[in-house]
C-alpha positions as CSV (number, residue, x, y, z in Angstrom):
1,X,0.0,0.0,0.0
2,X,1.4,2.9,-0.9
3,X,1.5,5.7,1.5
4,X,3.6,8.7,2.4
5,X,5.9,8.9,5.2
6,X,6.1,11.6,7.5
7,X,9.7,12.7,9.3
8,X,10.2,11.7,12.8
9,X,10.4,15.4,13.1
10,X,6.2,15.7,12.5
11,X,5.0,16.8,15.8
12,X,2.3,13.8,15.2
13,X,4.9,11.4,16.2
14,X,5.2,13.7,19.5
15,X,2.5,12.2,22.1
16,X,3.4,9.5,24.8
17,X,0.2,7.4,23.6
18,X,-2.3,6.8,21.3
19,X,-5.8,6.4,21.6
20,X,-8.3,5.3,19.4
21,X,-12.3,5.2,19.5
22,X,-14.2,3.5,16.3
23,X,-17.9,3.1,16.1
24,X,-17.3,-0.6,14.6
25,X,-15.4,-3.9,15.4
26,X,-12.4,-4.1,13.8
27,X,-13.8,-7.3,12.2
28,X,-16.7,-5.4,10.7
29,X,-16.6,-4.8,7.1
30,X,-13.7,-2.7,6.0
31,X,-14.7,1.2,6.5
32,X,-13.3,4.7,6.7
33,X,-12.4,3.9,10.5
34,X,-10.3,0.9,9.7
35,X,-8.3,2.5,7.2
36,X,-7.5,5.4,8.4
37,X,-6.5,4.1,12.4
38,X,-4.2,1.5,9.8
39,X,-2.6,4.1,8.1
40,X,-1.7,6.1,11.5
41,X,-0.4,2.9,12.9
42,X,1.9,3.0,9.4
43,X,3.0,6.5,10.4
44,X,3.7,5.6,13.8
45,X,5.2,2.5,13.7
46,X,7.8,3.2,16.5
47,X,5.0,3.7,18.5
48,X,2.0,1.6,19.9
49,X,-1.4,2.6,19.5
50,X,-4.2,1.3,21.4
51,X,-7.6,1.0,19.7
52,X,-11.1,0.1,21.6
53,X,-13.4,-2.3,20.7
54,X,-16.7,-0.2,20.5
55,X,-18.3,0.9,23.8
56,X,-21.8,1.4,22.2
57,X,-24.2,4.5,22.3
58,X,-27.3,2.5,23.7
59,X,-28.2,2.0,26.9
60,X,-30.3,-1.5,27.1
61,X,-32.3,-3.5,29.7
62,X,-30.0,-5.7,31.6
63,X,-32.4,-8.3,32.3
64,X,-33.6,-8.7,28.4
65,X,-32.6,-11.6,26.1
66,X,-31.1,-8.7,23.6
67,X,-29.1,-7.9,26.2
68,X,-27.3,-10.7,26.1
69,X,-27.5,-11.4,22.9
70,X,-25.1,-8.9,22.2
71,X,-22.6,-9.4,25.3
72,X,-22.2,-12.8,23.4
73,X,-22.2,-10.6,19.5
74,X,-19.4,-8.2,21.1
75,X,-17.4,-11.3,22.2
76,X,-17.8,-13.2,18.7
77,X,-16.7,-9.9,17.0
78,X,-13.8,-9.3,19.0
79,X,-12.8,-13.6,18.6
80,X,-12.9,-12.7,14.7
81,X,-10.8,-9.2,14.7
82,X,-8.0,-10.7,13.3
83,X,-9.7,-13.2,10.9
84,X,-11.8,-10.9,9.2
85,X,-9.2,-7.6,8.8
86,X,-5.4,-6.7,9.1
87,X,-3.9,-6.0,12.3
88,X,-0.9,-3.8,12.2
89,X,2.3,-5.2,14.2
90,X,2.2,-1.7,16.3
91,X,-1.9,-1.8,17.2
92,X,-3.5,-2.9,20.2
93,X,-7.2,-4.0,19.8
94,X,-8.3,-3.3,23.3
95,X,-11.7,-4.9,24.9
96,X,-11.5,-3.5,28.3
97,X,-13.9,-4.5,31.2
98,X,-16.4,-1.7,31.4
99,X,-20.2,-0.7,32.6
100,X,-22.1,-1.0,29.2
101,X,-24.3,2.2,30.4
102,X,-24.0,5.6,29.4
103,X,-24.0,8.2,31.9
104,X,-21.8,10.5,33.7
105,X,-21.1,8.7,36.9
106,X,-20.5,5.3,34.5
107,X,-18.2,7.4,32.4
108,X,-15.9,8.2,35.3
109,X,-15.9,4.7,36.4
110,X,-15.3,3.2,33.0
111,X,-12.5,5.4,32.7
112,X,-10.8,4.5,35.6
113,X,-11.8,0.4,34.8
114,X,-9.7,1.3,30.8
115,X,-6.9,3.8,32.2
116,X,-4.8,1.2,32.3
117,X,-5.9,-0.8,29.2
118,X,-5.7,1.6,26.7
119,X,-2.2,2.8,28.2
120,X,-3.5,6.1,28.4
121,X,-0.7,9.0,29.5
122,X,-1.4,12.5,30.2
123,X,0.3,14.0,26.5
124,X,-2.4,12.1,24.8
125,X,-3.3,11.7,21.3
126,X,-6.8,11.0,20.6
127,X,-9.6,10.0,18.2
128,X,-12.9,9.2,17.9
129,X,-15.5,8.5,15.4
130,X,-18.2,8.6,18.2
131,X,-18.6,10.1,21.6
132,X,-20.4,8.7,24.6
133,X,-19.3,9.7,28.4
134,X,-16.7,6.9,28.9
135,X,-15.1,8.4,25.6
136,X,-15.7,11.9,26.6
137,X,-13.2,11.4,29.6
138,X,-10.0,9.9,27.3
139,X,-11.2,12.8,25.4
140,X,-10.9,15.7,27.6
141,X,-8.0,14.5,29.2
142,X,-6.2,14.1,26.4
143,X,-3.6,16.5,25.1
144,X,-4.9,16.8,21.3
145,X,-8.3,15.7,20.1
146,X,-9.6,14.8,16.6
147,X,-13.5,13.5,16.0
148,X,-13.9,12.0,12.7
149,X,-17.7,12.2,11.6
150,X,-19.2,10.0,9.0
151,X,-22.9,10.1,8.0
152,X,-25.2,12.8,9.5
153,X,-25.2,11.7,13.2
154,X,-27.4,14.8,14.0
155,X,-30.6,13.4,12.4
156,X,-29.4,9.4,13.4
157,X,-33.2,7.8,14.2
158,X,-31.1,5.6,16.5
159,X,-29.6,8.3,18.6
160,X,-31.4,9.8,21.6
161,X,-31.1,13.5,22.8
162,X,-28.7,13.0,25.2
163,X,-26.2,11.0,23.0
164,X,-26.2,14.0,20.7
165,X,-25.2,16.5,23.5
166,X,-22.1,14.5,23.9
167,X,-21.7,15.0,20.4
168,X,-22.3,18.5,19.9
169,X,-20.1,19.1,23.2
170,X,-17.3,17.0,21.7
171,X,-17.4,19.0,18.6
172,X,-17.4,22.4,20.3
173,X,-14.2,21.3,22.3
174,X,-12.0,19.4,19.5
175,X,-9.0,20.8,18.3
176,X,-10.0,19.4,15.0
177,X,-13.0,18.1,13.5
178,X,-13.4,15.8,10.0
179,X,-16.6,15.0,8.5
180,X,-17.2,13.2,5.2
181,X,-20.3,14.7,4.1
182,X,-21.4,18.3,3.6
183,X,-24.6,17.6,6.0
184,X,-22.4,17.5,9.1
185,X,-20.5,20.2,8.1
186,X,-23.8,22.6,8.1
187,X,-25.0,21.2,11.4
188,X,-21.9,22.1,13.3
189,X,-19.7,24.9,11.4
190,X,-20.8,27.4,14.1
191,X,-19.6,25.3,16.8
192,X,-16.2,24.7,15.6
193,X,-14.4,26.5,13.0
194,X,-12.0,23.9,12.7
195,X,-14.2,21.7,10.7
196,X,-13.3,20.3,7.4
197,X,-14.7,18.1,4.4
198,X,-12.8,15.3,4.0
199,X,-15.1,12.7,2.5
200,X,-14.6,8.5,1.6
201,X,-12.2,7.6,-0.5
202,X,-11.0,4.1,-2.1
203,X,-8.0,2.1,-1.5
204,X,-6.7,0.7,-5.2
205,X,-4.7,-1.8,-3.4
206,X,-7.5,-3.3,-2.6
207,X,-9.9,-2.4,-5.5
208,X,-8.4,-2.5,-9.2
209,X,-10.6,-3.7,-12.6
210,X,-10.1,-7.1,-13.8
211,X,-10.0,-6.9,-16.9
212,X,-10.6,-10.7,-17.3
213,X,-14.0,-11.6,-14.9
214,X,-17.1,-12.3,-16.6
215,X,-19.5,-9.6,-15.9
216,X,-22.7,-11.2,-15.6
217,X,-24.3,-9.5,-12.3
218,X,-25.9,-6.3,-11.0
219,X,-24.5,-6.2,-7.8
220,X,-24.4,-4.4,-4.3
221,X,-22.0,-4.6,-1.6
222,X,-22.4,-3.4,1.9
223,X,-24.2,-4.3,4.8
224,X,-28.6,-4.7,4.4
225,X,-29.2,-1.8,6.9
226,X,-31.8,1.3,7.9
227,X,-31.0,3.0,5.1
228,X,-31.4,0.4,2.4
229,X,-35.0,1.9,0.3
230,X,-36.0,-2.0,0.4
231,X,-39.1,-1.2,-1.9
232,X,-37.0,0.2,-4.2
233,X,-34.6,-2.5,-4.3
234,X,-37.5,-4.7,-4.7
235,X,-39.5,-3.2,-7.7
236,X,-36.2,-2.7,-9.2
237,X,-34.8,-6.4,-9.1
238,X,-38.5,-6.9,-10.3
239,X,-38.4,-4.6,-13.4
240,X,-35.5,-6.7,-14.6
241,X,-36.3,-10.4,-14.0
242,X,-33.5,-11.5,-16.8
243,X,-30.7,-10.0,-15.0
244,X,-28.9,-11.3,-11.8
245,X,-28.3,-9.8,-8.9
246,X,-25.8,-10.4,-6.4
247,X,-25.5,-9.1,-3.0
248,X,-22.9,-9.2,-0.9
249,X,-23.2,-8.2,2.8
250,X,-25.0,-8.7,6.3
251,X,-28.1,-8.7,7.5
252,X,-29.3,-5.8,9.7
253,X,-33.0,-5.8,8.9
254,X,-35.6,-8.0,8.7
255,X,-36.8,-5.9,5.1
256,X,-33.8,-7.5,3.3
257,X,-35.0,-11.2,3.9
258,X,-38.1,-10.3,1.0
259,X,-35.2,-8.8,-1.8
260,X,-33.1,-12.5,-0.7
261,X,-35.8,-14.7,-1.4
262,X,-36.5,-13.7,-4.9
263,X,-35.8,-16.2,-7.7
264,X,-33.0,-13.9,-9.3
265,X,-31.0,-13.0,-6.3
266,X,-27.8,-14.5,-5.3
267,X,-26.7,-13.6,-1.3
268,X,-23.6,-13.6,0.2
269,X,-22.6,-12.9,3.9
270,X,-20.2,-10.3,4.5
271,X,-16.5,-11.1,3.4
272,X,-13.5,-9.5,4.0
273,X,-12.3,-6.8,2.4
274,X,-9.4,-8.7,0.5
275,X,-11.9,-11.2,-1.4
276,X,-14.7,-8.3,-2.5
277,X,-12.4,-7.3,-5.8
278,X,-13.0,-10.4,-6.8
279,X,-16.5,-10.3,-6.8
280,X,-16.7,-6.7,-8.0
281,X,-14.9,-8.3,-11.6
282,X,-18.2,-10.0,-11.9
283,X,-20.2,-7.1,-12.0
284,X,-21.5,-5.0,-14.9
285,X,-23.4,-2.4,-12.6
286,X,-22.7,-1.5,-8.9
287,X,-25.9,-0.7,-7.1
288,X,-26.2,2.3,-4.2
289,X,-30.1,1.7,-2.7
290,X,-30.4,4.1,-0.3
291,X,-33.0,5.8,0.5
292,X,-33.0,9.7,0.5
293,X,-34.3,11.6,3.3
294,X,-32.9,13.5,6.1
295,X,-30.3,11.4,7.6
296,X,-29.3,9.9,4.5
297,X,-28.4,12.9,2.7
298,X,-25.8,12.8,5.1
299,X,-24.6,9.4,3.9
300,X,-21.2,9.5,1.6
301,X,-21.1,5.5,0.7
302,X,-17.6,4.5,0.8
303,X,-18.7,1.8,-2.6
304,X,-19.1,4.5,-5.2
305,X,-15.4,4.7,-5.8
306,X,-15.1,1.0,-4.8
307,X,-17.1,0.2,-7.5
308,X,-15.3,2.4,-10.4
309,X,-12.0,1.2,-8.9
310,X,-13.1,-2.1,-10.0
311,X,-14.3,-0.9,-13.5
312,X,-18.0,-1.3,-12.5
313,X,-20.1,1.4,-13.3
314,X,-22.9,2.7,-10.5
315,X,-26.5,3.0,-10.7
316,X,-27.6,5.2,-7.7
317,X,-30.9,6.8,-5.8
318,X,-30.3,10.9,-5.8
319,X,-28.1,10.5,-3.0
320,X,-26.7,14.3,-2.4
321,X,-22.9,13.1,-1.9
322,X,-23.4,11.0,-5.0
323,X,-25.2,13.3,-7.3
324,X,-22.0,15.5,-7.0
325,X,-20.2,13.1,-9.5
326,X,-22.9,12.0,-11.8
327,X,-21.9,12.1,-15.3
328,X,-23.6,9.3,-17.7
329,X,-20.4,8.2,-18.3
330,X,-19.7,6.4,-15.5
331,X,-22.6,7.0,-13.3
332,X,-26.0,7.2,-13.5
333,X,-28.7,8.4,-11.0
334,X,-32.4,7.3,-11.1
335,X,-35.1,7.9,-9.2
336,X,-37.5,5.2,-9.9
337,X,-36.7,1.3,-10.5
338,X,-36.0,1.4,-14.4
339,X,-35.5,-1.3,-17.1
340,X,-31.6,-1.7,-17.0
341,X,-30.8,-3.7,-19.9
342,X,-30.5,-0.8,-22.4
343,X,-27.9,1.4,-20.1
344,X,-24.9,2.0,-21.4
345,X,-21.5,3.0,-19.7
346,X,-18.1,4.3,-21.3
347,X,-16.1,4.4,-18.6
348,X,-13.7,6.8,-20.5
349,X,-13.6,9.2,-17.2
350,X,-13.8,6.5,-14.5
351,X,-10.2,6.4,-13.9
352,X,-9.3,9.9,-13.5
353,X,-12.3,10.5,-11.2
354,X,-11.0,7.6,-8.9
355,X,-7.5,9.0,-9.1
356,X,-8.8,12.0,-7.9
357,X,-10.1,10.2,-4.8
358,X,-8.1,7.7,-3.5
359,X,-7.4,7.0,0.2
360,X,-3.8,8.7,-0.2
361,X,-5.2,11.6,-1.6
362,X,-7.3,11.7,1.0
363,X,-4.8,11.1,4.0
364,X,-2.5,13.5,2.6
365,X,-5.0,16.1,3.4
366,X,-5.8,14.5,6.3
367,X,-2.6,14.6,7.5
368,X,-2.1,18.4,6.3
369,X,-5.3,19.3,8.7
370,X,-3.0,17.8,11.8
371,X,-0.2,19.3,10.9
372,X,-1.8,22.9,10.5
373,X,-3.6,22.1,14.3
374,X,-0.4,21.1,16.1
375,X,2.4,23.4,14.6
């Protein structure tokens, strides 16, 4: 993977420890989280970094089945970290013992349970994708703080009120703040003028065109989630009963299980990230479901530029942080479930709109954003 290096003089590599906060598992499908803790752990490879397994912004019944349920979900995940992604030699997936509740008197406690764990010193670098109050006390004790924002969490259907505080209070008091999708940005400019767009990119490593595969399917990758317009999906799959579709992913709603069943739909469980490229070679079109409303418009879906990285050219609901590339060439966007058989791509502009966002183009800015914060 090809990635710059930065001088042991960078007053990144300056902190006595590293802490990192992601929303997801580090076995959960590869995502803007994963690679870009993996490419500080490249960057700071004399040094070890300490990442958490997710701490969860739900509080739940203790005495319910779901309860446990996903006590014995957070175990699996953290069993299959190293199967399903790459662990740097310098990173230290962390499951510390902690009270899985969320207020402040639990956040004081947690911290003092994970201290220790998560080798946590007072010249502190941190980062977070997602704030709760056990996070919010690594956070304000650290020395240098970056939240990293991906989708609109503001308008999350998931999220309760007080959850958001801790967002919005985060923001104000980061030295810097990322989000990848113009939503986010509007939400919280006036609370921190330190925020920048820095959206998905792709890793073309990991996602390159096969020139060779058999294109035979319409395809979508990516988890079956909220977001997902499943009567869309449906109608669509229906409008085009000669084609096959192939969709690779989990299962996060029960709506999916109707699209799975029908005659001319092919399922696969989520994979890891290195065998997907594979699959994409098969593809003729990439589909992007989601619905459009006001959370989604938020959404910046790291497959667009998967999908032309692999030469497969997308079909996509209006999404706002997709409509900014359309161009027929490469990209189409539809608002209704359409006959596909007579669509037609080019791909003459794919693989300059790609190189213009790649993951290193993206990290160099990234990086640039530090720099600017901490000189």
């Amino acid at each position: 993977m090809s990635r710059n290096n930065i001088s042991l003089e960078n007053p990144i590599m300056g902190f006595s420890s590293y802490t990192f906060f992601p929303g997801q598992h580090w076995a959960h499908s590869w995502e803007r989280q994963h690679e870009i803790i993996s490419r500080f752990a490249t960057i700071l490879q004399d040094k070890r970094i300490f990442v958490s397994s997710p701490l969860g912004l739900l509080n739940h019944n203790p005495f319910s089945i779901d309860f446990f349920k996903r006590i014995v979900s957070y175990k699996h995940s953290q069993k299959n970290a190293g199967i399903q992604n790459p662990i740097m030699d310098n990173m230290e997936l962390v499951s510390a013992k902690h009270l899985p509740f969320h207020n402040n008197i639990i956040g004081k406690i947690n911290y003092t349970l994970m201290k220790s764990a998560m080798s946590m010193s007072d010249n502190n670098f941190f980062w977070a994708t997602y704030m709760n109050p056990t996070i919010y006390e690594f956070f304000r004790r650290s020395k240098f703080k970056i939240y990293d924002l991906a989708e609109r969490r503001s308008t999350n259907p998931h999220l309760n009120n007080r959850i958001l505080e801790w967002e919005r209070k985060a923001v104000k008091e980061s030295d810097l703040v990322i989000a990848d999708n113009h939503a986010t940005i509007e939400d919280y400019r006036l609370l921190n003028d330190n925020i920048h767009y820095i959206p998905q990119g792709v890793n073309v490593d990991s996602f390159f065109n096969i020139n060779d595969g058999a294109r035979e399917y319409i395809g979508y990758i990516g988890n079956l989630h909220f977001a997902i317009d499943y009567i869309f999906l449906r109608e669509l799959i229906l409008k085009n009963p000669k084609e096959k579709f192939l969709i690779i992913g989990g299962i996060l709603e029960d709506a999916a299980r109707q699209i799975l069943e029908l005659p001319n739909v092919i399922h696969i469980g989520q994979l890891p990230k290195m065998e997907l490229n594979n699959h994409l070679a098969h593809m003729k079109m990439g589909l992007i479901p989601y619905v459009v409303n006001n959370h989604t418009v938020g959404i910046y879906p790291t497959k667009l530029f998967e999908y032309l990285s692999a030469g497969v050219p997308v079909i996509s609901l209006p999404l706002p942080e997709v409509v900014q590339y359309a161009d027929d060439d490469y990209l189409k966007i539809i608002e209704k479930p359409i006959d596909l058989s007579n669509i037609k791509f080019s791909m003459n502009k794919a693989q300059a709109i790609v190189n213009d966002n790649t993951w290193d183009v993206r990290w160099n800015k990234y990086i640039e954003k530090i720099e600017l914060c901490l000189r």
